[in-house]
C-alpha positions in Angstrom: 30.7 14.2 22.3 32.4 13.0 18.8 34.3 10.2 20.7 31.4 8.9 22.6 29.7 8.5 19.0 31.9 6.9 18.0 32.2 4.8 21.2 28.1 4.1 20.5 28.9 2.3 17.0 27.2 5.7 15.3 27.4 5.0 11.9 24.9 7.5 10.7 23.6 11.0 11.4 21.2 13.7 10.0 21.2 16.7 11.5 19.1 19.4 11.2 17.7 18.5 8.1 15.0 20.9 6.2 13.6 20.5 3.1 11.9 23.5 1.2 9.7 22.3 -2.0 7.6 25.6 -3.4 4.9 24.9 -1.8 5.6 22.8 1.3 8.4 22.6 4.1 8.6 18.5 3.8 11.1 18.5 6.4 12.1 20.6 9.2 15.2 20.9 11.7 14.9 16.5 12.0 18.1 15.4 13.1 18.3 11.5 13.5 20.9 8.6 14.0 22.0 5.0 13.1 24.2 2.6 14.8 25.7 -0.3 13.3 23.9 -3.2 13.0 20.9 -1.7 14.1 16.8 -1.9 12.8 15.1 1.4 12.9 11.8 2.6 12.1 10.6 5.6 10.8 7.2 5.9 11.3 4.4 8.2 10.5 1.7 9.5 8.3 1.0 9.9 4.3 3.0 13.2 4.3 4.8 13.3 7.3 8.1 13.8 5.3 9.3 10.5 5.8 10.3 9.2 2.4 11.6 12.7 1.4 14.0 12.2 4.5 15.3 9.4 3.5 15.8 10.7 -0.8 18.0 13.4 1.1 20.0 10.5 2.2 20.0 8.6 -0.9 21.4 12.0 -3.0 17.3 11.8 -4.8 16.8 15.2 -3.2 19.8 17.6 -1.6 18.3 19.3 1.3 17.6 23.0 2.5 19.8 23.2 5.1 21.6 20.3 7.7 24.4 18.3 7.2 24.9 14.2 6.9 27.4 12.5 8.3 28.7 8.6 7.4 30.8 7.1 10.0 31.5 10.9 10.9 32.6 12.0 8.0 30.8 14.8 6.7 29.1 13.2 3.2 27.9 15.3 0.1 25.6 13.4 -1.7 24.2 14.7 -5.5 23.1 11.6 -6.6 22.3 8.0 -5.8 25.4 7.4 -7.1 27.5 9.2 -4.4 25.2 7.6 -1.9 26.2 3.8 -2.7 29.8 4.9 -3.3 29.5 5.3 0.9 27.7 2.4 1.6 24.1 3.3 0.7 21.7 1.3 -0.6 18.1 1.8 -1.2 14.6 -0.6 -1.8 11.9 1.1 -3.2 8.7 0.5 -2.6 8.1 -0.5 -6.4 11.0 -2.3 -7.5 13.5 -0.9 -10.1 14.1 -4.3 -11.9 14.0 -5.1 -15.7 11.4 -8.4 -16.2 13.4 -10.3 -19.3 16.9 -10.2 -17.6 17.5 -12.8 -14.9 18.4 -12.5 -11.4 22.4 -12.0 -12.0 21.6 -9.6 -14.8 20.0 -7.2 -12.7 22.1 -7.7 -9.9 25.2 -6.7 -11.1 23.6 -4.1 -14.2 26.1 -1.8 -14.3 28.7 -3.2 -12.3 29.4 -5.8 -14.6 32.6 -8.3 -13.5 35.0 -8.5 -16.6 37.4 -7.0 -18.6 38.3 -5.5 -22.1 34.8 -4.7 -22.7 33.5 -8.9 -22.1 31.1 -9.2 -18.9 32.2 -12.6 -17.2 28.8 -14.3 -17.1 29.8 -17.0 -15.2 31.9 -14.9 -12.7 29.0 -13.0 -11.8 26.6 -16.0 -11.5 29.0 -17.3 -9.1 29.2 -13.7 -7.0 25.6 -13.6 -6.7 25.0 -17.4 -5.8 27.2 -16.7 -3.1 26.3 -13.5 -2.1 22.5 -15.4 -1.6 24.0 -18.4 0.5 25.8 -16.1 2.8 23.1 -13.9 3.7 20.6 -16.4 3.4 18.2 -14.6 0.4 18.3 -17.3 -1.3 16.9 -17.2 -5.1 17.5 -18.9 -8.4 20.4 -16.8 -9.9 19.4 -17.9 -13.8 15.7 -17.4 -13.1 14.2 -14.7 -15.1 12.5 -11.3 -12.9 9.4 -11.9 -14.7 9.2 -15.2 -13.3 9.3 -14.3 -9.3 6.8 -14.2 -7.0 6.6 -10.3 -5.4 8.9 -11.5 -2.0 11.4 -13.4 -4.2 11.8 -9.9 -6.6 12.3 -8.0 -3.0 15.3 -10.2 -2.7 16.6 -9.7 -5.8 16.5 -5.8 -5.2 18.4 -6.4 -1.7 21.1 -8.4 -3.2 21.2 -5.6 -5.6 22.4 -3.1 -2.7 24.6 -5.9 -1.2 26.5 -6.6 -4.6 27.1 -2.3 -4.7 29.1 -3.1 -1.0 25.8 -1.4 0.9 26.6 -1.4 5.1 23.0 1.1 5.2 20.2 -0.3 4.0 16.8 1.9 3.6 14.2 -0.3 2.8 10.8 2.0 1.7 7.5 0.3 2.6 8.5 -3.3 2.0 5.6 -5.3 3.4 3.0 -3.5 1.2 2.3 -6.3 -1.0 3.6 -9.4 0.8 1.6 -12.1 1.7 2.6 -13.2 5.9 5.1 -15.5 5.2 6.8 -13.4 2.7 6.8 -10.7 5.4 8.2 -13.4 8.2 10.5 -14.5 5.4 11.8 -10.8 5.0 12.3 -10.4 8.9 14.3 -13.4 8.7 16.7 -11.4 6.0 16.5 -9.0 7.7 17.7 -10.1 11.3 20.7 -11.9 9.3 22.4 -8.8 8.0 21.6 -7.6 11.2 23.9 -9.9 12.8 26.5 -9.1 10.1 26.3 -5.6 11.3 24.5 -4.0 8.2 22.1 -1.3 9.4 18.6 -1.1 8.4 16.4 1.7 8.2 12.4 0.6 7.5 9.9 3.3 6.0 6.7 2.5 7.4 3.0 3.2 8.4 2.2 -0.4 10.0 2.4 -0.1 13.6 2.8 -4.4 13.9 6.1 -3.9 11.5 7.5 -1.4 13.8 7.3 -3.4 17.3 8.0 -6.9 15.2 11.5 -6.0 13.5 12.6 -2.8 15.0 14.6 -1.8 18.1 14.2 1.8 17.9 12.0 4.0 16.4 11.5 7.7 15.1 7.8 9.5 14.8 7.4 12.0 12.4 4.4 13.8 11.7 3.6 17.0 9.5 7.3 16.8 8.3 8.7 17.2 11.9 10.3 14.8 14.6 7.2 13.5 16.9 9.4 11.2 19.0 12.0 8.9 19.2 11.2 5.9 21.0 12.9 2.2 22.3 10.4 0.1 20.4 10.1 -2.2 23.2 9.3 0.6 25.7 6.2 2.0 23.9 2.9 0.4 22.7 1.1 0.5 19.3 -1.5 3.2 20.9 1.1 5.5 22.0 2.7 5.2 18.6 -0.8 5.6 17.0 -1.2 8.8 19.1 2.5 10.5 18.2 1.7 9.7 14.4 -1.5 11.6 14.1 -1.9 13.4 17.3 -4.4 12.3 18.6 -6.0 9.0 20.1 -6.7 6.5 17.7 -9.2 3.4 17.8 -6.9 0.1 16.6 -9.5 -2.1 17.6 -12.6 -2.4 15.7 -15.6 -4.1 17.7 -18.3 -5.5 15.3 -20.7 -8.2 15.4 -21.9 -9.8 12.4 -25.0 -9.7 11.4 -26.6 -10.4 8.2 -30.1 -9.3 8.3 -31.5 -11.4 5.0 -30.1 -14.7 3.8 -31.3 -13.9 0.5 -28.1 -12.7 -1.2 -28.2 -9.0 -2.6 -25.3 -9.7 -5.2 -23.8 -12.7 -6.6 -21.3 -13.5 -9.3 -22.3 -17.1 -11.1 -19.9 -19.0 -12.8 -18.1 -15.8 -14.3 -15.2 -16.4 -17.1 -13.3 -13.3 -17.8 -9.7 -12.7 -19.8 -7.3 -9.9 -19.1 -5.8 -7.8 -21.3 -3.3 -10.6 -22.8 -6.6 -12.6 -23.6 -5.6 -15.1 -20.6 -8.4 -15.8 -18.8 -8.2 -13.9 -15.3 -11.4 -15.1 -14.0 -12.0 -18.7 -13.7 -15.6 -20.2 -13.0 -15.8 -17.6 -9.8 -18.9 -17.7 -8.3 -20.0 -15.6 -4.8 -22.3 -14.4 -2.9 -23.2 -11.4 -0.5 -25.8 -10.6 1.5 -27.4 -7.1 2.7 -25.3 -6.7 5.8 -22.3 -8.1 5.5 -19.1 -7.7 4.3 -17.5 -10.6 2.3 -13.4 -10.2 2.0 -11.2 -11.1 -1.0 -7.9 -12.0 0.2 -4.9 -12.5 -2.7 -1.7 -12.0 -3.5 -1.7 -9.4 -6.4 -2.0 -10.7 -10.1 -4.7 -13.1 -9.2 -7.5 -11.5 -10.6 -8.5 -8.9 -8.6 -7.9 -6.1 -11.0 -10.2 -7.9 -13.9 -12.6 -8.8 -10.7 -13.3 -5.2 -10.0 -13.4 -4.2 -13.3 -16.2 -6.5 -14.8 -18.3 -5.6 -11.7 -18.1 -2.2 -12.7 -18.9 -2.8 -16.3 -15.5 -1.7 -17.8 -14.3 -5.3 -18.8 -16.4 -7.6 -20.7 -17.4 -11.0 -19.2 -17.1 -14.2 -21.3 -19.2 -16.3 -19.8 -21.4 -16.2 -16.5 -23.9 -14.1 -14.4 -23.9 -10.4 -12.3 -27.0 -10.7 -10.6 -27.8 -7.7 -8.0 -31.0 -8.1 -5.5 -32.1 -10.6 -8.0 -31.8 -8.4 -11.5 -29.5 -9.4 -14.0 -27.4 -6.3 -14.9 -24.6 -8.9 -16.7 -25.1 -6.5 -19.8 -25.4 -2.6 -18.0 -23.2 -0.2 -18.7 -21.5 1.8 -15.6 -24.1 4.7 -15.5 -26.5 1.9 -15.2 -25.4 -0.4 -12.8 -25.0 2.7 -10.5 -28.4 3.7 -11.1 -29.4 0.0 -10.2 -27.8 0.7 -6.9 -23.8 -0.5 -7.0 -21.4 2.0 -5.4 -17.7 1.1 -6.6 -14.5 2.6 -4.6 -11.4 1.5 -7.0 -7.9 0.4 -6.7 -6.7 2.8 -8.7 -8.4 6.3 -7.9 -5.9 7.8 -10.3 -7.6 6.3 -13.5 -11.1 5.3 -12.1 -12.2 7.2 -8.8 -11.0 11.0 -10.1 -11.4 13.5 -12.2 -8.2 15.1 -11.3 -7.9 18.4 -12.4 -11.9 19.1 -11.4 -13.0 20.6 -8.5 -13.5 19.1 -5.3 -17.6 19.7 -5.4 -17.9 18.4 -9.4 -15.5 15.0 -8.0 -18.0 14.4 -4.8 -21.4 14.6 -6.9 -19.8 13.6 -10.7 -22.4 10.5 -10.9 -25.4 12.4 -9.5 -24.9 15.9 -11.4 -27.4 14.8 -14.7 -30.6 14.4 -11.7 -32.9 16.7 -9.6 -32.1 18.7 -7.5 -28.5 19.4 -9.1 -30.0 20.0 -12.2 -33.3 22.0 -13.4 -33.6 20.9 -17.2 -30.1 21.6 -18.7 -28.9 23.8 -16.3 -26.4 22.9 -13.4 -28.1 24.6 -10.4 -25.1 25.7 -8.6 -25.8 27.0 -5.2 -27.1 23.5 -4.9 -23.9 21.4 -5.7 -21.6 23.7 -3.4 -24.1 23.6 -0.1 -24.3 20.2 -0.7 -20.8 19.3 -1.5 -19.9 21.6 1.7 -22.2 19.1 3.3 -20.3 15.8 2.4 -16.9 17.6 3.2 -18.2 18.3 6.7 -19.7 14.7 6.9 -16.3 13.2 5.6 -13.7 15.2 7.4 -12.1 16.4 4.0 -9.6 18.8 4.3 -9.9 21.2 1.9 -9.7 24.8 1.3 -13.0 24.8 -0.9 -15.0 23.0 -2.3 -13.9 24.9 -5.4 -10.5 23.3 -4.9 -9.1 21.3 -7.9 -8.9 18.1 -6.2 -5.1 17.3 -7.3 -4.1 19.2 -4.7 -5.4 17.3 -1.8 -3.8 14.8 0.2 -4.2 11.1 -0.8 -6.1 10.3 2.6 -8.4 13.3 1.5 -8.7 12.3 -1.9 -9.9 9.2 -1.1 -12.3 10.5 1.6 -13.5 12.5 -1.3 -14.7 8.6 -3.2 -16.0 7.9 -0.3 -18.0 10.7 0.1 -19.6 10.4 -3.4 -19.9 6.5 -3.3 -21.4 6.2 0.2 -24.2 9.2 -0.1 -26.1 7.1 -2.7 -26.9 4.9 0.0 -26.4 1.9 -2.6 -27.5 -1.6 -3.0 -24.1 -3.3 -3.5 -20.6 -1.5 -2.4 -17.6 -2.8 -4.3 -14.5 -1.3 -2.2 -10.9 -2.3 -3.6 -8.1 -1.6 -1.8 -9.6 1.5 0.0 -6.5 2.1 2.6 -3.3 1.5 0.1 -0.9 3.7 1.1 -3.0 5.4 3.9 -1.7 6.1 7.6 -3.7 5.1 10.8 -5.8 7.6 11.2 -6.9 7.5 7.7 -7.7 3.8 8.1 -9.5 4.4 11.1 -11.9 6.8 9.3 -12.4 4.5 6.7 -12.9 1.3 8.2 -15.6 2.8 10.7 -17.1 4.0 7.2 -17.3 0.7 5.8 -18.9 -0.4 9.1 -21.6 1.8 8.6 -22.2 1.3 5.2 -22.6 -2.8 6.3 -24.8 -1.6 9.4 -27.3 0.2 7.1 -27.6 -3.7 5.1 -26.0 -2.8 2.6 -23.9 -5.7 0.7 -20.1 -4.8 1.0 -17.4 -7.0 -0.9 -14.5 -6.0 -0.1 -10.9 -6.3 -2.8 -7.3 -5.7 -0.5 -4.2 -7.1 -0.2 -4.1 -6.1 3.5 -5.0 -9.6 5.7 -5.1 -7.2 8.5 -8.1 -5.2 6.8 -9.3 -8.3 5.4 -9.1 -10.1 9.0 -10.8 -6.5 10.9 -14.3 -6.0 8.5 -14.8 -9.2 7.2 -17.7 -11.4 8.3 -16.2 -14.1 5.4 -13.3 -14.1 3.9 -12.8 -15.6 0.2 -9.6 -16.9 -0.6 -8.8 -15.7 -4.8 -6.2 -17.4 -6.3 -5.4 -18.0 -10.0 -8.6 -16.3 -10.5 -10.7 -18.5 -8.9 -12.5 -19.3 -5.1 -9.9 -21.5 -3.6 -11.0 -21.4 0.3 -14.0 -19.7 2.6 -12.9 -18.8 6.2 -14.5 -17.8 9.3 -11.9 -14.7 10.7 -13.0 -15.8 13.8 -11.8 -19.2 13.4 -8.6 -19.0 11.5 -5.3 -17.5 11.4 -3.6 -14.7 9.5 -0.7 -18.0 8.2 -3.6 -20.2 7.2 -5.2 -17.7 4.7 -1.4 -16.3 3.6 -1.1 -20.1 2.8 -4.3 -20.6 0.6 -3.3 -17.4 -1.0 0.0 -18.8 -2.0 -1.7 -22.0 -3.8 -1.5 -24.0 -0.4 -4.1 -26.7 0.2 -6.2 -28.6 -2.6 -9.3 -26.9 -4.3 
């Protein structure tokens, strides 16, 4: 058995791999290999144990039980540290760079060419320029981080592992804020050190990403091993299905239909800074009308975040116009422009969408709770909240031991159903919705997006914040291209491609 391993270019195995936290088994009996040269996936849900897998193999966490073995040698790993010292190297999903030092700085930070105590600047500039050329990532070596676009940063963190000798390469959710040609740019990389025989291992949720790049791939759901599969040999459905368990609709059929031309929000001429002072917002006008949903498609840092903000009322506008159904509410405060009929799903459900260490119910109804019927003069009427709560927890598929459950404890899919629940309900005017699937698995997305539908079927005005074209591209009846904080480009997703909108995002085409 050993020698046909071997034979099979094996340069990696976990076997029987369990993971014990206090409250969770994250991973149990998952035994899984790697050949050289090779791109595999491992695929599944928000939870399914996936990136505590792959910590075990990068010495971040040392597992319950099970045994690792590089190029069949049995491997201890305690710390990253072990891990690259045996060819390891690992990508995180948010990068682990420092801004002010420049691309051969952070490359070789802590691994410094030189001697007596001097680091040989130029040495290492020359080790990283060619490190670049040869495997074709090519960047600026004297270019500061802070300078790079999101793709060229990536690059920087491969070369990182490259520079530290890595022949294993995990990389941990890579496409989540690349624009499409970043992310055809990355296969590229990442079909070169293919062909030099570097293995690849690619963390993952996106069922396109698994059947573009990878040539096998493993299914794990609820912290055990689904499936393995030859990614050629199965389709996205069957994937779907050994993610969550179930069938799963990919395919969302809508028609558009905008039932008054008379829009029922629109942003005039709005100026607004960030937090530096620089303006974010430039001159951005829009419009939406009951019944439609209008999509914002950018590459982060254009905006967005201020965009969503001063709709809400927590950032001040400089100049310009909110009007909703006609009103000006410019100058409302949150409570307000809710009561006026704006829903608002955030970005950042951390900071804005949760009260975190509240219970479910007080979450689901925390804008409604100072009204009739939840309220009888200034007293909460309590067997009011929970039926009703219980209601919306039904109605949204939140799983949830209670409604008295404090709602930290849920899942991120069921946290955000939780939002939905209490921004939907109100049946509102206008529904703001930023980023509403970021970091969700399929059948999350599936939930929500038929959600969204249904808020649009009922005419209600949806604009819609992600960096997800394929979101963008599946609910939009417009899309609105942001960049450098203003309206650069309107398409029809019927009549346009994912590249042409990726390239208006990038600063492509005039305005």
């Amino acid at each position: 058995m050993e020698r046909e391993k071997r034979k099979d270019g094996i340069c990696l195995r976990m076997e029987n791999i369990s993971k014990q936290f206090p409250k969770v088994l994250a991973n149990e009996n998952i035994s899984i290999y790697l050949k050289r040269g090779e791109i595999l996936a491992l695929l599944g849900e928000n939870g399914a144990g996936k990136s505590t897998l792959m910590n075990i193999l990068y010495g971040l966490y040392r597992p319950t039980c099970g045994q690792i073995y590089i190029n069949n040698h049995e491997a201890t790993l305690l710390s990253p540290k072990d891990a690259i010292s045996l060819g390891l190297g690992m990508v995180h999903q948010h990068f682990m760079l420092i801004e002010n030092l420049t691309v051969t700085e952070n490359i070789v930070l802590g691994m410094e060419p030189g001697s007596w105590g001097f680091i040989d600047f130029k040495k290492a500039r020359k080790i990283v320029k060619e490190l670049s050329e040869q495997y074709h990532l090519f960047v600026d070596p004297d270019a500061k981080i802070e300078g790079l676009s999101v793709g060229q940063q990536q690059r920087v963190e491969i070369l990182k592992a490259l520079y530290r000798k890595a022949t294993i390469l995990i990389l941990d959710e890579p496409t989540a804020v690349l624009t499409p040609q970043e992310v055809d740019g990355l296969f590229v990389v990442m079909r070169s050190l293919q062909e030099r025989k570097v293995s690849i291992i690619i963390i993952t949720h996106k069922l396109e990403e698994v059947k573009a790049i990878s040539g096998r791939v493993y299914i794990l759901r609820r912290g055990k091993l689904a499936g393995e599969r030859v990614t050629k040999d199965i389709s996205k459905a069957e994937l779907a299905h050994l993610m969550v368990g179930r069938d799963v609709v990919l395919t969302l059929n809508k028609e558009n239909r905008i039932t008054e031309k008379k829009p029922g929000f629109t942003l005039q001429n709005l100026f607004v800074k960030n937090d530096n002072g620089v303006t974010a917002l430039n001159n951005l006008s829009l419009e939406v009308c009951p019944g439609e949903i209008v999509g914002i498609a950018g590459v982060a840092g254009n905006g967005q975040k201020e965009l969503e903000e001063v709709l809400i009322g927590i950032r001040r506008i400089e100049k310009g116009n909110i009007l909703l159904t006609g009103k000006n509410i410019s100058r409302y405060g949150v409570k307000k422009r809710i009561q006026s009929g704006l829903s608002y799903v955030p970005s950042d459900r951390y900071r804005y969408g949760l009260f975190l260490s509240m219970k479910v119910s007080e979450n689901i109804l925390a804008s409604s709770l100072d009204r009739k019927p939840y309220v009888n003069g200034i007293n909460l009427r309590l067997r009011v909240i929970n039926r009703r709560s219980e209601e919306l927890v039904t109605m949204y598929g939140i799983k949830t031991p209670s409604v008295h459950e404090p709602v930290s404890n849920l899942s991120g899919g069921n946290q955000q159903k939780v939002i939905l629940a209490r921004e939907f309900s109100r049946e509102p005017v206008v529904l703001v919705v930023s980023q509403p699937t970021r970091g969700l698995d399929v059948g999350a997305i599936e939930f929500i997006h038929s959600e969204i539908l249904k808020m649009r079927d009922r005419d209600t005005a949806v604009l819609l914040i992600s960096m997800e074209l394929e979101e963008i591209f599946a609910l939009s009846d417009r899309i609105l291209v942001l960049y450098e904080g203003s309206i650069v480009k309107e398409f029809d997703p019927g009549k346009t491609s994912h590249k042409e909108v990726g390239y208006y995002m990038t600063g492509g085409g005039e305005r």
